[in-house]
Every structure is written in C-alpha cells, then in structure tokens.
C-alpha positions as CSV (number, residue, x, y, z in Angstrom):
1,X,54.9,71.1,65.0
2,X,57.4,68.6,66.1
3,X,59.3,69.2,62.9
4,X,59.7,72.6,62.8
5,X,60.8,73.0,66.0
6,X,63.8,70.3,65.5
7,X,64.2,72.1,62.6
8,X,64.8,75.2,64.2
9,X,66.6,73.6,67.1
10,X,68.8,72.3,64.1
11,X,69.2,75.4,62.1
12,X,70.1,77.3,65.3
13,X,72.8,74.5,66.0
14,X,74.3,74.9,62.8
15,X,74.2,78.9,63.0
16,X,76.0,78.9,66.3
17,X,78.7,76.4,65.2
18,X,79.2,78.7,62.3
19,X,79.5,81.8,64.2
20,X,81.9,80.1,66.5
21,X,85.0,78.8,63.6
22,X,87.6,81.5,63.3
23,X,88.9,81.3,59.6
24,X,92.8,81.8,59.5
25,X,94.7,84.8,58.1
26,X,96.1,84.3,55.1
27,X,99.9,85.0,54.8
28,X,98.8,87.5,52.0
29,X,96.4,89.2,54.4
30,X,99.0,89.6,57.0
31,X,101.7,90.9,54.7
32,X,99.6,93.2,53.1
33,X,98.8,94.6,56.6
34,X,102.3,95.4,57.5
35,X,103.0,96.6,54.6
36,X,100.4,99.1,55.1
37,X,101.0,100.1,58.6
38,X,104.3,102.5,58.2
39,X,102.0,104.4,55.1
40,X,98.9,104.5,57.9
41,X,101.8,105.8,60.0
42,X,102.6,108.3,57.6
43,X,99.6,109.6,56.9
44,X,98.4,109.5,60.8
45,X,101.4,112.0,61.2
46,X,100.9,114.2,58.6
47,X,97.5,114.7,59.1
48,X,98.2,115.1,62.8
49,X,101.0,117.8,61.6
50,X,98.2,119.5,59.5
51,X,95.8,119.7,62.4
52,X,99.1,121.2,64.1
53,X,99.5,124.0,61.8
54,X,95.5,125.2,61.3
55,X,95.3,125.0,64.5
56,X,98.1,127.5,65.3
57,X,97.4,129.3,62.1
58,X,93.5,129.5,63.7
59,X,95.2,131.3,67.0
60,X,97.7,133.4,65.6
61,X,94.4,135.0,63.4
62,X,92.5,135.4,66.7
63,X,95.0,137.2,68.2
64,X,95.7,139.5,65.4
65,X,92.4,140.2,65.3
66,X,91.7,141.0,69.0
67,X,95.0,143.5,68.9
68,X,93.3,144.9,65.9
69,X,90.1,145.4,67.4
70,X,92.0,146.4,70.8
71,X,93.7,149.1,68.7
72,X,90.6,150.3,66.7
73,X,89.2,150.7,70.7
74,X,92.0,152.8,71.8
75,X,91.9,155.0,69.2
76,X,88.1,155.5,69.2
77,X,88.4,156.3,72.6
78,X,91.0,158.8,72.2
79,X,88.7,160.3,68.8
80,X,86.1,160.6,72.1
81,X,87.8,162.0,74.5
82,X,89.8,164.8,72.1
83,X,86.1,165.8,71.1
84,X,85.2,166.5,74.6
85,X,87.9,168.4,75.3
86,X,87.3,170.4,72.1
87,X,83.4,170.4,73.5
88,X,84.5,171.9,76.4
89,X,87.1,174.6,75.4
90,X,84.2,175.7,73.3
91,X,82.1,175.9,76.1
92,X,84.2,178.0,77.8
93,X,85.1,179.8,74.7
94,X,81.0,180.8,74.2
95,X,80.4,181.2,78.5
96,X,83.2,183.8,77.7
97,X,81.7,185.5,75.4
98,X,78.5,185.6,76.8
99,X,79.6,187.3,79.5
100,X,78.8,191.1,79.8
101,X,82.3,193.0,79.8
C-alpha cells in the first residue's frame, strides 16, 4: 500500500511538472502565422462582404414581396367592392321592375 501511494504521489508530481513547461514557438511556427493572418484577413472580409450582400439581397426580396402581396390586396379589394356595386345596381334594377306600374 505504501508503494502505490508514493507511486501515485510520484506519477502525479511528474504529471503536474509536465503540464506546467511551456515549449517555445518555433521561428517557423511564428512566420507561418503571420504569413497567414492578412489571407485570414482576407477571407474574414469577404465572407463578411458576402453575409453583406444576402443579407440585403434577403430584404430587398421581402419587400418586393410584401408590395406584391399589398398590390394583389388592393386590387382584390377593388374586384369586391366593383361587384357590390354591380350587386346593388342590380338590385335596384330588379326592385324596379318589380314594381307595379
């Protein structure tokens, strides 16, 4: 019993020590990095250009279609209201007539 747990006392030792060393960048690894950052910069803005443009493309659709759908409205009202009228010159057309002259 007295093993293992020196043992473990050591193996946590050692796992601690390891997590705690920082291993140094590499002059590679850092010039690959800038090198990368103006294309990530790129590609940031042209995706952020993209998003841009769908999304106004997404609005200026919405708005067609509600001054479509406002339009179709008006004229189905107007469809309504000329057949009421028409309705109602008919009604007085037939009252008319069924009047004894």
């Amino acid at each position: 019993m007295n093993k293992s747990l020196v043992l473990a006392t050591l193996f946590a030792a050692v796992a601690l020590s390891a997590c705690g060393k920082k291993e140094e960048v590499s002059p590679a690894v850092e010039a690959a990095a800038s090198a990368a950052a103006p294309a990530i910069a790129e590609v940031s803005a042209a995706a952020a250009s993209a998003v841009d443009t769908a999304a106004s493309a997404a609005a200026d659709a919405t708005m067609n279609a509600a001054s479509g759908a406002a339009d179709a409205t008006a004229e189905a009202a107007n469809a309504a209201a000329d057949a009421a009228k028409d309705a109602a010159a008919q009604a007085v057309d037939a009252a008319k007539n069924a009047m004894p002259k």
